[in-house]
Kinemage of the C-alpha trace (Angstrom):
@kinemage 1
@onewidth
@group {chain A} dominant
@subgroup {mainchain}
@vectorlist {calphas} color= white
{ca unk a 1} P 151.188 101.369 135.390
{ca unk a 2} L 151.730 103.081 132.082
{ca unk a 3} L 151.410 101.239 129.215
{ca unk a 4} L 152.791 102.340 125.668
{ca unk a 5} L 150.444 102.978 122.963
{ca unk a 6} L 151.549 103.879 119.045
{ca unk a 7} L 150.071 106.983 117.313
{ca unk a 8} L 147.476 104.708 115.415
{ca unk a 9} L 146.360 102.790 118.715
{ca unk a 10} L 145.901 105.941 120.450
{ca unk a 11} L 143.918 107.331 117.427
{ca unk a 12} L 142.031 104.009 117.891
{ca unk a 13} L 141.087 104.515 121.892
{ca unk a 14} L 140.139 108.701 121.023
{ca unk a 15} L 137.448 106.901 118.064
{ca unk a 16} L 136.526 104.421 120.545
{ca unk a 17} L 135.550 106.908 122.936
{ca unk a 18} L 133.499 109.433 120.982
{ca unk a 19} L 132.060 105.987 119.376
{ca unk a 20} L 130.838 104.420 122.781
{ca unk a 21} L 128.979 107.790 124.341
{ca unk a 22} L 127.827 108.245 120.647
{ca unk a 23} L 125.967 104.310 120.157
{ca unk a 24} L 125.437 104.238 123.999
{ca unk a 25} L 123.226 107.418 123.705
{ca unk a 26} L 121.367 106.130 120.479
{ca unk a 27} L 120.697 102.786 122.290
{ca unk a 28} L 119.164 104.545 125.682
{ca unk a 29} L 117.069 106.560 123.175
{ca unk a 30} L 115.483 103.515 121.817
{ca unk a 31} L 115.316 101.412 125.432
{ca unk a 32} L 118.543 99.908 124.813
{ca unk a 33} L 121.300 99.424 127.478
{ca unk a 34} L 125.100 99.467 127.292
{ca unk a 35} L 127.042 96.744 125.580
{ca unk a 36} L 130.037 95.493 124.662
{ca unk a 37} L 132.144 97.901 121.555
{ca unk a 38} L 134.690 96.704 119.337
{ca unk a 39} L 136.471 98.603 117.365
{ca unk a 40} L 139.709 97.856 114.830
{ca unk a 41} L 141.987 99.820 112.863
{ca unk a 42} L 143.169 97.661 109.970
{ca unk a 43} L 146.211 97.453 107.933
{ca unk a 44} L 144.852 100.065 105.294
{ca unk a 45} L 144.235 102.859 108.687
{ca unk a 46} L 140.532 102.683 108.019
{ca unk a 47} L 138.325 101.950 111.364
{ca unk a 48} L 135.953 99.544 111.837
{ca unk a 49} L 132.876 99.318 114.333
{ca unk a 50} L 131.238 96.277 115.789
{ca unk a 51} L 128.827 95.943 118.382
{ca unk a 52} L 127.727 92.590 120.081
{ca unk a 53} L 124.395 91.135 119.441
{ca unk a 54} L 122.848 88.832 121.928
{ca unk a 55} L 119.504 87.675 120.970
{ca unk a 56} L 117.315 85.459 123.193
{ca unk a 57} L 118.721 82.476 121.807
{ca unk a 58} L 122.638 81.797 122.891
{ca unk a 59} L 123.947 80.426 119.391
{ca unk a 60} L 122.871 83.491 117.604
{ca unk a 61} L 125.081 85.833 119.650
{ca unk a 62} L 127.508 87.394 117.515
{ca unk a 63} L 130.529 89.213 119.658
{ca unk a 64} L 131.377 92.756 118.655
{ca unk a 65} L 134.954 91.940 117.974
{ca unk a 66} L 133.378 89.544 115.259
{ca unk a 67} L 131.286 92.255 113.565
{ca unk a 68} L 133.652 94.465 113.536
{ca unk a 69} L 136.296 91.913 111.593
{ca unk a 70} L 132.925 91.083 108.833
{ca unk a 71} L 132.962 94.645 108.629
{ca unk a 72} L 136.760 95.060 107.772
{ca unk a 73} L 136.598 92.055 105.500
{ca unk a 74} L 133.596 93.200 103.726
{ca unk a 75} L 134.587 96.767 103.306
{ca unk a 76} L 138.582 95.514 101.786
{ca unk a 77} L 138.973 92.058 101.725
{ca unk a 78} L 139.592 88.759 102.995
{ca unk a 79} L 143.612 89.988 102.540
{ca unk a 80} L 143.057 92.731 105.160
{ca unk a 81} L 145.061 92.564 108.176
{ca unk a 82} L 144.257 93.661 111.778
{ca unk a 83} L 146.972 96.528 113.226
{ca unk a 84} L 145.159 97.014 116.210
{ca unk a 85} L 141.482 96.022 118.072
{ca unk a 86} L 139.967 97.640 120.677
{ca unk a 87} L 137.268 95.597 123.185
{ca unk a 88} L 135.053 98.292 125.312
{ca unk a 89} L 133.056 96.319 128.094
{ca unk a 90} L 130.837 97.950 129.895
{ca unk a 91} L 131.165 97.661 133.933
{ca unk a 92} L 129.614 98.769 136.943
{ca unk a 93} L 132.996 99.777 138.565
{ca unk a 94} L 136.262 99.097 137.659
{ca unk a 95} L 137.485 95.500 137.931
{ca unk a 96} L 141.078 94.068 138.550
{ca unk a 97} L 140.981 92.374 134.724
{ca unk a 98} L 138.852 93.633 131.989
{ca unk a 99} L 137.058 91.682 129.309
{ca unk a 100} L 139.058 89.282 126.989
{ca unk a 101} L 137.935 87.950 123.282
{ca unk a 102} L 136.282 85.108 123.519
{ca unk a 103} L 138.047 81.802 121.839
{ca unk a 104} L 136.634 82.233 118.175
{ca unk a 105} L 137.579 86.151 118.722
{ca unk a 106} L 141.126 85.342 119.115
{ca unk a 107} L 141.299 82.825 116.724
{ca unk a 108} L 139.551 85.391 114.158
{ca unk a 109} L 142.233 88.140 115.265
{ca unk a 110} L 144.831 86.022 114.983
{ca unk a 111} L 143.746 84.927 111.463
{ca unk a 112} L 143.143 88.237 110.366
{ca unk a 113} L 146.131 89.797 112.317
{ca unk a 114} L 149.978 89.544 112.583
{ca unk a 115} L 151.798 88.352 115.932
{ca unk a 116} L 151.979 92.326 116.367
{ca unk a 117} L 148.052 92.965 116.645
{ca unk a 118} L 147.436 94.572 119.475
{ca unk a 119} L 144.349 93.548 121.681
{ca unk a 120} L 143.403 96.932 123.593
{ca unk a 121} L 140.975 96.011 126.321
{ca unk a 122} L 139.056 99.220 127.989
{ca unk a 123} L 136.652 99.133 130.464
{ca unk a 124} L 133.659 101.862 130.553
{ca unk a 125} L 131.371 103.211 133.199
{ca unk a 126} L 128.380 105.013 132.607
{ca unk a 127} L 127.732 108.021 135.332
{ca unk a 128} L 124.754 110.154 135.537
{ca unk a 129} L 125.454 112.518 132.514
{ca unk a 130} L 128.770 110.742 130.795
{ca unk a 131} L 130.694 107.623 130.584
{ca unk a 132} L 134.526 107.485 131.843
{ca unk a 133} L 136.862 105.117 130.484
{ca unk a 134} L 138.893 103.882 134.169
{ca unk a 135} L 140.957 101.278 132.964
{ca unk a 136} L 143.121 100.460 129.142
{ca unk a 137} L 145.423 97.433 128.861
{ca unk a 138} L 147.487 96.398 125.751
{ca unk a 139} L 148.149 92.864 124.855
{ca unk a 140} L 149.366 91.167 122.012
{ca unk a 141} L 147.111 88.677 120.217
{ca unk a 142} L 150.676 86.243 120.299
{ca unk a 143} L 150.246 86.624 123.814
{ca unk a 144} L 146.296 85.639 124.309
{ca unk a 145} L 146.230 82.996 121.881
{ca unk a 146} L 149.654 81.674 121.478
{ca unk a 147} L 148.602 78.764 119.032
{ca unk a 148} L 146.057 79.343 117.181
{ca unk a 149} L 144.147 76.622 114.971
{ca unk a 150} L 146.226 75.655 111.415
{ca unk a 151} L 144.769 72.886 109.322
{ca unk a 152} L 147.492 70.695 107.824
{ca unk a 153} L 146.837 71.579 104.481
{ca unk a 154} L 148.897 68.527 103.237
{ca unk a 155} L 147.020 66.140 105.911
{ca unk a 156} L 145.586 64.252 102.490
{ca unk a 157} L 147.826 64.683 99.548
């Protein structure tokens, strides 16, 4: 199946690439492993990275798709608006259905995004001297997280 990517998302996947050998090699250097990437290309065309951190302790994980929206935000503003994100898992072989954002991942795309955000999900192997990239889907965000979480901002007035 061949799925259609714009100009900007496929300028997204090339960076995501060169950025996954790139950290992954930096991270084996210091006695890391492989982990899960994230990277977004916001309204603006600037690129963000973001890189999942799981500490020993669960509630202080912080998913790459997360850092790589603080890192948006920071770098522009609270205005800035997702075009495209990009979630790199790392596998052992290729599996029928790669890695989804979490809940409070979509709910943060969707905030920061338009029904048109595309969710790029791409799974990565590492072989003995490189890492191959077997499988890309394209969603929407619309389409993973249909209805996201509005207050009712006139719930007390």
């Amino acid at each position: 199946m061949s799925i259609k990517l714009t100009s900007e998302e496929k300028k997204l996947i090339n960076y995501t690439k060169r950025a996954v050998v790139k950290y992954n090699k930096i991270r084996h250097k210091r006695g890391g492993i492989d982990t899960l990437y994230s990277f977004l290309i916001s309204d603006s065309g600037k690129i963000y990275d973001g890189a999942c951190f799981e500490p020993n302790i669960a509630q202080a994980t912080i998913c790459g798709e997360r850092h790589a929206i603080t890192n948006m935000v920071l770098k522009e503003s609270y205005k800035a608006k997702i075009k495209s994100i990009v979630v790199a898992d790392p596998v052992p072989k290729i599996r029928e259905s790669s890695s989804f954002p979490c809940g409070t991942c979509r709910h943060l795309i969707g905030e920061f995004g338009t029904p048109k955000t595309s969710v790029i999900c791409i799974q990565y192997i590492q072989r003995k001297n490189d890492w191959i990239f077997p499988k890309i889907e394209k969603y929407f965000i619309k389409d993973l997280y249909p209805h996201p979480y509005e207050p009712i901002k006139d719930l007390w007035d």
